[in-house]
C-alpha positions in Angstrom: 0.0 0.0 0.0 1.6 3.3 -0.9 2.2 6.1 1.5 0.7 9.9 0.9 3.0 13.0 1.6 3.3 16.2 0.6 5.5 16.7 -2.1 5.4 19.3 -5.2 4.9 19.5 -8.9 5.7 21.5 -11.5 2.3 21.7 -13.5 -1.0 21.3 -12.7 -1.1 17.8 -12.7 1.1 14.7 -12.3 0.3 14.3 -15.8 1.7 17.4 -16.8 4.5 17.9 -14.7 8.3 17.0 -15.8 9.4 16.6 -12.1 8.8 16.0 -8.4 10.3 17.8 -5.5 10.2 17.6 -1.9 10.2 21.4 -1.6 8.0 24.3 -2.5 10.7 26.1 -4.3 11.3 23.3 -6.8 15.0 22.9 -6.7 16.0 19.5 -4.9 13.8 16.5 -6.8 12.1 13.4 -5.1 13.7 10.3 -4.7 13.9 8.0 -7.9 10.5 5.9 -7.9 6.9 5.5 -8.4 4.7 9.0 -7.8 1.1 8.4 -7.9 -1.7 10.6 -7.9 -4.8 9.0 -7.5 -5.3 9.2 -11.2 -1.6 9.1 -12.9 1.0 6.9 -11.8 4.8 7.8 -13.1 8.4 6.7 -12.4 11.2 9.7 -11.4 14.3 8.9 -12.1 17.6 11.6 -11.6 16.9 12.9 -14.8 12.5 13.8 -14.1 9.3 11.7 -14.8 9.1 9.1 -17.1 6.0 8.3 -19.2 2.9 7.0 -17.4 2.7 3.8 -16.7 -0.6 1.1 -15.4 -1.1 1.5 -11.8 -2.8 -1.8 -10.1 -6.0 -1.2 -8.3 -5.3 -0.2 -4.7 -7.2 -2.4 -1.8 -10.1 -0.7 0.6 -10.6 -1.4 3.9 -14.3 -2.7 4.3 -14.6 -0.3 7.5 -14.9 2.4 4.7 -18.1 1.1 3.0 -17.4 1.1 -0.4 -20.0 0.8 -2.3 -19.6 -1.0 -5.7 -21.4 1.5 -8.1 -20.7 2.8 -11.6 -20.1 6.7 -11.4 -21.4 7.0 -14.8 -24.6 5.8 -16.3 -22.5 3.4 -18.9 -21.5 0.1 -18.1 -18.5 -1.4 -17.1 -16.8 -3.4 -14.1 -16.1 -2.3 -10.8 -13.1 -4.5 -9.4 -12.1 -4.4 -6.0 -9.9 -5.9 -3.1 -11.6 -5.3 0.1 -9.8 -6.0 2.9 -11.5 -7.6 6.1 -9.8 -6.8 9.0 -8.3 -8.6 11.9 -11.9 -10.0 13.7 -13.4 -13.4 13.0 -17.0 -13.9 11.6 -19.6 -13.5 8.9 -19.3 -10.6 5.9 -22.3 -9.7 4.6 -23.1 -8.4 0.9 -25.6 -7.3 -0.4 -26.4 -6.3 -4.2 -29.2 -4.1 -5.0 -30.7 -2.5 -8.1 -31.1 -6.0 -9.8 -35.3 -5.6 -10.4 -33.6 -2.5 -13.2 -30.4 -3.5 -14.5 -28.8 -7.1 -14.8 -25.3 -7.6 -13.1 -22.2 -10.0 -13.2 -20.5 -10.7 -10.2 -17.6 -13.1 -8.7 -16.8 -12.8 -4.7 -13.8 -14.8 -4.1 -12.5 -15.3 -0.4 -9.3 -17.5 0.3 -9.7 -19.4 -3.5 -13.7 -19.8 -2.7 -16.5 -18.6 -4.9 -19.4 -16.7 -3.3 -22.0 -16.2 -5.7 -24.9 -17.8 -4.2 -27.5 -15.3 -2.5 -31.0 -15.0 -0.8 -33.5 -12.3 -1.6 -35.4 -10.5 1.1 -38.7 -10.3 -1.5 -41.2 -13.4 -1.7 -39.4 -13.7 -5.6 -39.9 -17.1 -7.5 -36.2 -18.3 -6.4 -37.9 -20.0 -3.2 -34.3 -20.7 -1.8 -30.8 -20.2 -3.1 -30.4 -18.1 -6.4 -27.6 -18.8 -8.0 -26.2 -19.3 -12.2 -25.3 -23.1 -13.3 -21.8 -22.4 -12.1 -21.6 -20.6 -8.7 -17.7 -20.8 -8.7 -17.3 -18.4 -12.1 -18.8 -15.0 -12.6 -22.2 -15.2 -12.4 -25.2 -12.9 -14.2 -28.4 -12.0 -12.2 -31.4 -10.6 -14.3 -35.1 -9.8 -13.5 -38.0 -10.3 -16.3 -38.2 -6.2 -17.3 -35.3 -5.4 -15.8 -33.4 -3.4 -18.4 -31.8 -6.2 -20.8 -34.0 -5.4 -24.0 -31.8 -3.7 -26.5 -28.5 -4.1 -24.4 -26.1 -5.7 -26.9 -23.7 -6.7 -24.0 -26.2 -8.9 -22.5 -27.4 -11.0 -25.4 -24.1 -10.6 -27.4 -21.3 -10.3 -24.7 -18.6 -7.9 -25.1 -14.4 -8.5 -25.7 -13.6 -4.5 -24.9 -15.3 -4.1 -21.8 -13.8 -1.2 -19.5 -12.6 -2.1 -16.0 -13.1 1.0 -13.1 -10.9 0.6 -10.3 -11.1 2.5 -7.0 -9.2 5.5 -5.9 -8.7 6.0 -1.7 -7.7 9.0 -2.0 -10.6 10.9 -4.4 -13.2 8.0 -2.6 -14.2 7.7 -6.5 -14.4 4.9 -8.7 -12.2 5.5 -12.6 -11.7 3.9 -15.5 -8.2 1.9 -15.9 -8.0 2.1 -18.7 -8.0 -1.6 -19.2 -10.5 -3.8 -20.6 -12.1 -7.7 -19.8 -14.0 -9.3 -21.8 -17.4 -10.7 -20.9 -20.2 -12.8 -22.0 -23.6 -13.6 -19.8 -24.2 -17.7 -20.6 -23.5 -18.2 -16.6 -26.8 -16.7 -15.9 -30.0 -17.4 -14.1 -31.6 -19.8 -15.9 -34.8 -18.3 -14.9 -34.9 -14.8 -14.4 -36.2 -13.5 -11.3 -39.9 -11.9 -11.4 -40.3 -8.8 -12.8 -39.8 -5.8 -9.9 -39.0 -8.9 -6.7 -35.2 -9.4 -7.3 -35.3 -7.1 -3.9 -32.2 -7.2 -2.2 -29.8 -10.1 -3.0 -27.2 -11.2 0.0 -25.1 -13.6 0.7 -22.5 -14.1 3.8 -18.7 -14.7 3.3 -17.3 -17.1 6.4 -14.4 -15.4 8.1 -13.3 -18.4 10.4 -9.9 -16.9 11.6 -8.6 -13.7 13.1 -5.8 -11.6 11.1 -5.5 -9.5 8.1 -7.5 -11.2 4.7 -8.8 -9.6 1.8 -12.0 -10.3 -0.6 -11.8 -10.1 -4.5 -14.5 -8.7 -6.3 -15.8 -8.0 -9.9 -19.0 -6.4 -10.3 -20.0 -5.9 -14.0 -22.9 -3.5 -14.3 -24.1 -5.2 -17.8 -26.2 -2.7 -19.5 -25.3 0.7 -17.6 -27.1 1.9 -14.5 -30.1 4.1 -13.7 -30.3 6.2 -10.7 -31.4 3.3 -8.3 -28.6 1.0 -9.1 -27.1 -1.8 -9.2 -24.5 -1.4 -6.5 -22.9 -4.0 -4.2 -22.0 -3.6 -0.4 -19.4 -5.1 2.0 -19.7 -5.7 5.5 -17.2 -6.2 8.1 -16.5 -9.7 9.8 -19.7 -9.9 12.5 -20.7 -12.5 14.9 -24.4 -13.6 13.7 -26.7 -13.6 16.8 -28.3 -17.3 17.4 -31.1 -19.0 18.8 -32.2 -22.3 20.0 -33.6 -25.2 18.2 -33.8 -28.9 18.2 -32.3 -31.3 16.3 -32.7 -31.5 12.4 -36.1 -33.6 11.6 -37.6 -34.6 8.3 -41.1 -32.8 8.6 -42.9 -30.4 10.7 -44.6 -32.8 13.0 -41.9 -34.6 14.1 -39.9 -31.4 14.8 -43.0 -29.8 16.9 -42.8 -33.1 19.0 -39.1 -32.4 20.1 -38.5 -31.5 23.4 -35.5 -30.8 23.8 -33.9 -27.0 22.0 -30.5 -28.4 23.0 -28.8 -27.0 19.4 -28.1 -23.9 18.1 -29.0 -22.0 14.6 -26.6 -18.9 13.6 -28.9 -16.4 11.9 -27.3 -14.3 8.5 -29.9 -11.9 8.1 -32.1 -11.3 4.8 -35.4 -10.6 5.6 -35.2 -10.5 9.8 -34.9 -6.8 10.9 -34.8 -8.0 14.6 -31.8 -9.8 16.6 -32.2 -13.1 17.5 -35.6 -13.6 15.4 -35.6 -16.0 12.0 -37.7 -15.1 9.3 -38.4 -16.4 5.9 -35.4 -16.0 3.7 -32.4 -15.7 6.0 -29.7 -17.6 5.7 -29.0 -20.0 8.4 -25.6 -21.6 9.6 -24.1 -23.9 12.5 -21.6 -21.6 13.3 -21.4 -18.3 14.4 -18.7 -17.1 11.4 -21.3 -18.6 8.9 -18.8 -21.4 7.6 -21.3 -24.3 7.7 -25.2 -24.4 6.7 -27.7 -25.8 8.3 -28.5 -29.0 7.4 -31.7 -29.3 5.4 -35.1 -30.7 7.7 -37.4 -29.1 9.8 -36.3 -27.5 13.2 -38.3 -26.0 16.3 -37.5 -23.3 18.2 -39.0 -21.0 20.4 -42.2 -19.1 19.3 -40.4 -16.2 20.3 -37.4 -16.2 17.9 -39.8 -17.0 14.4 -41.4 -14.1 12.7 -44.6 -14.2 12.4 -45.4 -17.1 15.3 -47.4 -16.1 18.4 -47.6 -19.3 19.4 -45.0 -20.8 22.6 -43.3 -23.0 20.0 -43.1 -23.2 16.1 -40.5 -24.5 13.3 -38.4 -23.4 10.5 -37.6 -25.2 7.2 -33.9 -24.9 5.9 -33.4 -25.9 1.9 -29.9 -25.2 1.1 -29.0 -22.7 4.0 -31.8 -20.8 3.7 -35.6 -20.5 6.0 -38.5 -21.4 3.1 -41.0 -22.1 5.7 -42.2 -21.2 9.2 -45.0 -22.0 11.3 -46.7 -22.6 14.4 -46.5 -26.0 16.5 
């Protein structure tokens, strides 16, 4: 990561400039290296400043928010290193604007693809939502949501601009480099028209120390002013709650009576601590590492949305809470 001082230019601009010097008057030049700044990155040798040259995209702490989002309505792909911090748990993201524009996206953590997700709207995706191949860049895409007459998404593209982002300016800006793209890993059901809601999906943290996510987020067919952007959490311990053991139906769960296990709650739809609702994601462990087995579970009346009841259950297909009801 590079360091920022005060140093002095000759011109306007780096861009411009012939020289740096470490005083205002201009007469004793920098050190021979690499002078970034923000925007143009040049080597100083003895003689002055050499010709630009690619700078590589520098990483962002995840206690910064970022927010993945073109900052012009063309597309394009925003990619990222987000670092995590030292603190174990679960790092939430969450992509929104999908119901109006259709998105690529690849989350990598420690070699691992995370491009499965849950939405917090009662869409047709009952459980997970993910493309064919969750462990390549995958495309997301709602029925009227923006991919009629967008060339990128039913053609692909071979020059497609990469933004990376500057710390400095807090601003995303084209590279000046280019990826190619092309949309066959994509739902192979689109999600209903206006419910694609907001899609989210927890990264497992497991151990403490310095790590860093990888991210491409391809905005397919430009933006409009509601999106799509992508968010980054910091690691969090997920709040739990009590259950019994995994069972194959909801009658055999309600007849448990023992709430001797415990479910780690990601939240999707839930708005309250310690309370599952339909939608969430749901784990064995408190960094979100490990799903929940699929089966019906009880657990207290208390900790389900929606159930008055003392007791009631949850359904888990694939990590994620399709049903609940009263015992």
């Amino acid at each position: 990561m590079a360091n920022f001082i005060d140093l002095y230019i000759n011109a306007d601009t780096l861009a411009n400039a012939t020289a740096v010097f470490t005083d205002a008057q201009m007469t004793t030049l920098a050190a021979n290296g690499y002078y970034s700044d923000g925007v143009t990155t040049r080597y100083q040798s003895a003689t002055g400043l050499g010709s630009a040259v690619a700078c590589p995209d520098c990483p962002v702490g995840c206690e910064n928010d970022v927010i993945f989002a073109m900052p012009d309505l063309i597309p394009g792909q925003l990619s990222g290193e987000v670092t995590t911090g030292t603190a174990a748990g679960a790092i939430k993201i969450e992509i929104n604007g999908v119901s109006s524009n259709p998105i690529g996206v690849d989350i990598i953590f420690n070699s691992a693809h995370y491009n499965t997700f849950s939405s917090n709207l009662d869409t047709n995706y009952t459980s997970a939502i993910a493309a064919p191949n969750a462990n390549i860049k995958s495309y997301f895409w709602a029925a009227s949501g923006g991919t009629t007459g967008c060339s990128n998404w039913t053609s692909g593209n071979t020059n497609f601009p990469i933004y990376h982002y500057n710390p400095t300016l807090s601003t995303w800006y084209n590279s000046g480099t280019t990826t190619s793209i092309t949309t066959t890993n994509k739902l192979v059901t689109s999600l209903a028209a206006g419910m694609a809601g907001k899609l989210i999906t927890y990264v497992p943290k497991a151990t403490t120390g310095a790590q860093s996510l990888l991210i491409d987020f391809a905005v397919v067919c430009g933006t409009s002013k509601t999106g799509p952007s992508l968010s980054v959490g910091c690691p969090t311990t997920l709040k739990n709650i009590s259950t019994s053991s995994q069972q194959s139906n909801h009658t055999t769960a309600c007849d448990e009576a023992s709430l001797g296990s415990t479910a780690y709650i990601g939240p999707v739809s839930s708005t309250t601590d310690n309370v599952l609702a339909i939608k969430d994601w749901v784990f064995s462990d408190a960094n979100g590492a490990t799903k929940l087995a699929n089966g019906y579970y009880k657990a207290a009346g208390a900790n389900l949305n929606g159930v008055s009841a003392a007791n009631g259950s949850f359904r888990v297909i694939n990590g994620i809470v399709t049903e609940i009801q009263a015992c």
